[in-house]
Structure formats: C-alpha cells, structure tokens
C-alpha positions in Angstrom: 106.2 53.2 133.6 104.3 51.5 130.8 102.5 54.4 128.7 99.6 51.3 127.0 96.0 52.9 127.1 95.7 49.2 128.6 98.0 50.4 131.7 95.9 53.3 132.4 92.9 51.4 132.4 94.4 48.4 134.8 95.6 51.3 136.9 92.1 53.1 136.9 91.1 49.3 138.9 93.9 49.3 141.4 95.6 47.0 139.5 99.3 47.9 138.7 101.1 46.2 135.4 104.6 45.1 135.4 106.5 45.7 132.2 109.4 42.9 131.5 112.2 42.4 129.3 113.2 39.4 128.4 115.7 37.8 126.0 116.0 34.7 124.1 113.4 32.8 122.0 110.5 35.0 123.2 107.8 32.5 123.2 109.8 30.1 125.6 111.3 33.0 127.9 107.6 34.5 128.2 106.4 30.7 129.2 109.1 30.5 131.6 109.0 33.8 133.1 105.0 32.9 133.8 105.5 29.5 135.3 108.8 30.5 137.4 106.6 33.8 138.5 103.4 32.0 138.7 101.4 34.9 136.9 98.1 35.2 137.7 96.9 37.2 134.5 99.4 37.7 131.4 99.1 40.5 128.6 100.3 40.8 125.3 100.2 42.7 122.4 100.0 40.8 119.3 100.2 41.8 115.6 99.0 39.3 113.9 100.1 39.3 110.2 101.7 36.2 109.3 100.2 32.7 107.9 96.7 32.1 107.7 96.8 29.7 111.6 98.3 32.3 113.3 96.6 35.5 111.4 94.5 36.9 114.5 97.5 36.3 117.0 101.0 36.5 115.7 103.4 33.3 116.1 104.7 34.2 119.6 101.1 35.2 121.2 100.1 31.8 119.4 103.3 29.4 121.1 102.5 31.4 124.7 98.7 30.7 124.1 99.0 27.4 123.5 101.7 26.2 126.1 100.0 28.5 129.3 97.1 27.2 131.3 96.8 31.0 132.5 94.1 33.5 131.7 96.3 35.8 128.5 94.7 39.2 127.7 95.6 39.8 124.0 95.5 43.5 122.8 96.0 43.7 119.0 98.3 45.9 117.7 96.9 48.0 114.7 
C-alpha cells in the first residue's frame, strides 16, 4: 500500500492509486507503461535539482511531461 499523504488524500475521494515498479530507462518505461495501460491520470514525484530547464521538474518528470498527452499530477519532493 502506498504510504504518500497524496494516497490518503486520493483515497479520502474513492479514488484508489496503483504503485508500479518499473525498470529500464525510467522516462521511456513510464511512457510506455501509460500508453500500453491507457492511464487516465499519472502521478509523480519529482525532485527537481538539476540544470536550470528542468529545475522545477527533474529530467525524468520533464521526458514523461513532454512525450504524454495525459493529465500528470506532479508532487515535488522537498
């Protein structure tokens, strides 16, 4: 069971979130998990500390952003 405040919250709505492994490059095995699963909603936790493009998201949230046309719910890690 995922222990996120976030899951709590989704749960307090009826809605129940789905934690997933996956491995490989994660920003293509995230992609491909969301097409082959047809995702209605995604979240991620992103951290956000890298170059200046990619400082509010993190490189992977940033690749999965970009190459999704689904609504993403980004929770920043602190």
């Amino acid at each position: 069971m995922i222990s996120h405040p976030i899951a709590s919250a989704l749960r307090d709505i009826s809605i129940e979130p789905k934690e997933v492994f996956l491995e490989g490059e994660a920003a293509k095995e995230i992609e491909k998990y969301a097409k082959d699963k047809r995702l209605d909603l995604l979240i991620m936790a992103s951290h956000g500390h890298h170059r200046f493009d990619v400082s509010l998201l993190g490189t992977t949230t940033y690749k999965v952003v970009e190459s999704l046309d689904i609504p993403i719910l980004i929770i920043h890690n602190d």
